[in-house]
C-alpha positions, 0 to 999 in steps of 0.5 A, spaced: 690 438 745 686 443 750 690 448 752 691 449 760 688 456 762 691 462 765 698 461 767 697 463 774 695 457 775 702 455 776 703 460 781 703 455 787 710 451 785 713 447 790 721 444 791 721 437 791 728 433 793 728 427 788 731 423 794 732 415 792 731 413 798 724 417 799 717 412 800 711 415 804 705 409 806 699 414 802 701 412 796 704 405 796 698 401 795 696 405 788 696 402 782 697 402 776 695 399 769 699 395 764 702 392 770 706 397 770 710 398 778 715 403 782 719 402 787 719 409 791 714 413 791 712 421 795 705 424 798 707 431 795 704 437 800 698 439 797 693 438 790 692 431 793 697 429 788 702 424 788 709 422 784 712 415 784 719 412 781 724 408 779 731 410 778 736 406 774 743 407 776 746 404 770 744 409 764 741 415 770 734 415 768 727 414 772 721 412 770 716 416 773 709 416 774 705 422 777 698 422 779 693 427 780 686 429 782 682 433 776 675 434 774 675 431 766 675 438 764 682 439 768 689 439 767 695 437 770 703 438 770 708 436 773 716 437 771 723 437 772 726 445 773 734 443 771 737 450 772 734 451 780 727 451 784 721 455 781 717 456 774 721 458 770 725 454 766 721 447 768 720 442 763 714 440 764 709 435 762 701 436 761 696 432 760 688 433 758 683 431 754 678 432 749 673 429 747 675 423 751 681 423 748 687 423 754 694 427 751 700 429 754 703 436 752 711 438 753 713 445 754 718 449 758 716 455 762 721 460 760 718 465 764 711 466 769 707 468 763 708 462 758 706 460 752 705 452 753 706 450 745 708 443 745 717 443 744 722 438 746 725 438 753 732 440 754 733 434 757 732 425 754 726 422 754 727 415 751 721 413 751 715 418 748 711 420 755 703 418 756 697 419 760 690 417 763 684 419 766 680 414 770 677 415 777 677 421 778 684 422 776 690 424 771 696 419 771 703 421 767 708 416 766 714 418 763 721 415 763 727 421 763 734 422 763 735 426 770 739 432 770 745 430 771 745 424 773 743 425 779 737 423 784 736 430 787 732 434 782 728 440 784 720 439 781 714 442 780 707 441 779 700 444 778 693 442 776 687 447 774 682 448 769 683 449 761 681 455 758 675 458 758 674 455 765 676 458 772 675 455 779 673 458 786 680 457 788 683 461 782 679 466 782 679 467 790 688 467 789 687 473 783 682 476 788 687 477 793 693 478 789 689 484 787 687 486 794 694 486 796 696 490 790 691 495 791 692 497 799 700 498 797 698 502 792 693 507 796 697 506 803 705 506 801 704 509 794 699 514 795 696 516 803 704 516 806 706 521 799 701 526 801 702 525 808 709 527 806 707 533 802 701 536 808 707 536 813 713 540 808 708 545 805 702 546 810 706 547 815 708 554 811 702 557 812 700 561 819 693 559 818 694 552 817 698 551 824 695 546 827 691 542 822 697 541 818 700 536 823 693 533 825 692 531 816 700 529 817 698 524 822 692 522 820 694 521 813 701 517 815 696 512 820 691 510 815 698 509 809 700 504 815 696 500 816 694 499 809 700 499 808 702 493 813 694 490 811 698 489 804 705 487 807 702 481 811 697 479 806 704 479 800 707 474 806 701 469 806 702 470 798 709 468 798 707 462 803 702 459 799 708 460 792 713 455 795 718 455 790 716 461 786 719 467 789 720 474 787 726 476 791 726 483 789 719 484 791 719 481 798 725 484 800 724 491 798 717 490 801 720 488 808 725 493 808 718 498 807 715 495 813 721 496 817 723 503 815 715 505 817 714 501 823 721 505 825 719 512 824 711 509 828 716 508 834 721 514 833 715 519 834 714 517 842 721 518 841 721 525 839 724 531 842 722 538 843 721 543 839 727 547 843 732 541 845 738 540 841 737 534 839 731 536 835 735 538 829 738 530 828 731 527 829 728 532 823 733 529 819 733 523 821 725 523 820 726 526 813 731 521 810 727 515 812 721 518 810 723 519 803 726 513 803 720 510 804 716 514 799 722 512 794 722 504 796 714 503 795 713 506 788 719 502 786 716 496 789 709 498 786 712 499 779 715 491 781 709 489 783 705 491 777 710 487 772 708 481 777 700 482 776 701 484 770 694 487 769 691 491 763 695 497 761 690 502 765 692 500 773 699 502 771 697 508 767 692 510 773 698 509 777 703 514 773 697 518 772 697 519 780 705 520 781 706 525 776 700 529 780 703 528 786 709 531 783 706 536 779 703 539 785 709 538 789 712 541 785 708 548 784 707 548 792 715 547 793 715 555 788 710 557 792 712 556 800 718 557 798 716 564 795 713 565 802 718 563 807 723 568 803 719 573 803 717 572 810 726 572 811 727 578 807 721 581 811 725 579 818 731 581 816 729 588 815 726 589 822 732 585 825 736 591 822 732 596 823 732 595 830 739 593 831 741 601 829 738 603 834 733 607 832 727 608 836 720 606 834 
């Protein structure tokens, strides 16, 4: 059998309720062959698909026939997810031809990266499932012992190419997963770094007073709005992933742009340098500050693991951090050396003049 192309192509993945009672007047009038008929039937949201059935209360099982839109030299799926909604752990049913010839693969996606050999399922199929393609359109049918004997099942389904083909659409998702990795890195995990490190050891330098805050500033603008460009683009991601969701990721991604967005707004905010106050609003816009710089490499290093690219993005990243700290922490020896000195040397002519000996 012709194996279905890149995994990613069930990233769309989408929570179906298996409802009994579920009927949709767009797929009532499909037919089928064998006389074969369904008592219920659904229009499921996207792929033009469709999903029919008849549910048997007496033994809990259900005859299903799943229909989809494909070129010939496609695949489609479809299946049950007994441990909950999402990719991984679905038992899934895939069809696809070679040389005329339709067949029906089952395989369970252990993970989002899986390898679809041809396994049994964890749940009963009393009878042995088959496949047709006719009208520019593959047909599963299926008779499966529901989980749990039960009506309400979560489901997933997907079509794309097979191996050695790709399609506009694939291509177009991957460019933008890409894109958004990539402005998150270069405006998180790079420009707000920096901008972190223009401010702390610039600033030590006489000379560089003012253009170490104009760099701090420009620095910090351009990582936001990278960062938020990547942020937003991540959302719409997530939208189009129904059913496949990376909750750690988004999480911390949404705490990053609150965190950000406040220290934006907190700079109209700021006191004087000679207020009171001044002292409590440096640490506050220190800690979160840094709190970002922590949250984003930890959020890019999970992001990467998603994407799963070749080795080199990864290790260009790393390469990249361990130059930031690597200069960081010359510059800390450095400025430190400076403002030392430069206390000794106060010091000194503090206690000179406090004895009251005359210049």
């Amino acid at each position: 059998m012709a194996r279905p192309g890149h995994s990613t192509a069930w990233l769309p993945l989408l929570v179906l309720l298996f409802a009994a009672g579920a009927t949709a007047q767009s797929c009532l009038s499909a037919t089928f062959t064998g006389g074969r008929t369904f008592l219920k039937c659904n229009q499921l949201p996207v792929l033009g698909a469709s999903l029919h059935w008849t549910y048997h209360a007496v033994n809990g099982t259900a005859d299903i026939a799943y229909r989809a839109p494909s070129g010939a030299d496609g695949w489609v799926g479809w299946g049950i997810n007994p441990s909950g909604g999402g990719m991984a752990g679905s038992n899934v049913f895939i069809a696809s031809q070679t040389s005329g010839a339709v067949s029906v693969l089952t395989t369970i996606l252990r993970n989002t990266t899986p390898t679809l050999d041809n396994t049994a399922l964890s749940f009963d199929v009393p009878v042995p499932a088959s496949a047709e393609y006719a009208g520019g359109a593959y047909t599963i049918y299926a008779t499966v012992a529901l989980p749990g004997n039960t009506t309400s099942q979560n489901t997933v389904w997907q079509a794309g190419p097979l191996s050695g083909t790709s399609t506009g659409g694939s291509n177009s998702r991957l460019h933008r997963r890409n894109l958004h990795g990539v402005l998150n890195a270069v405006g998180w995990g790079i420009l707000i770094p920096l901008g972190a490190m223009i401010a702390r050891y610039l600033r030590v330098f006489e000379a560089a007073d003012p253009a170490w805050f104009y760099l701090h500033i420009t620095c910090q603008i351009s990582g936001y709005v990278l960062g938020v460009a990547g942020w937003g683009l991540g959302l719409k991601l997530g939208s189009e992933s129904k059913g496949l969701t990376y909750t750690t990721h988004r999480n911390i991604g949404i705490a990053i742009f609150c965190l950000a967005t406040l220290q934006v707004f907190a700079l109209f905010l700021r006191p004087d340098k000679k207020n009171k106050y001044r002292v409590y609003w440096n640490a506050y816009h220190h800690s979160v500050g840094y709190s970002v710089i922590v949250l984003a490499a930890v959020n890019i290093f999970k992001g990467l693991n998603i994407l799963k690219p070749v080795t080199g993005w990864k290790t260009s990243y790393i390469v990249i951090l361990a130059t930031l700290a690597g200069v960081a922490l010359v510059l800390e020896a450095i400025t430190w050396a400076i403002v030392l000195r430069r206390r000794k040397r106060n010091q000194a002519y503090g206690g000179a003049n406090g004895t009251g000996v005359q210049l």
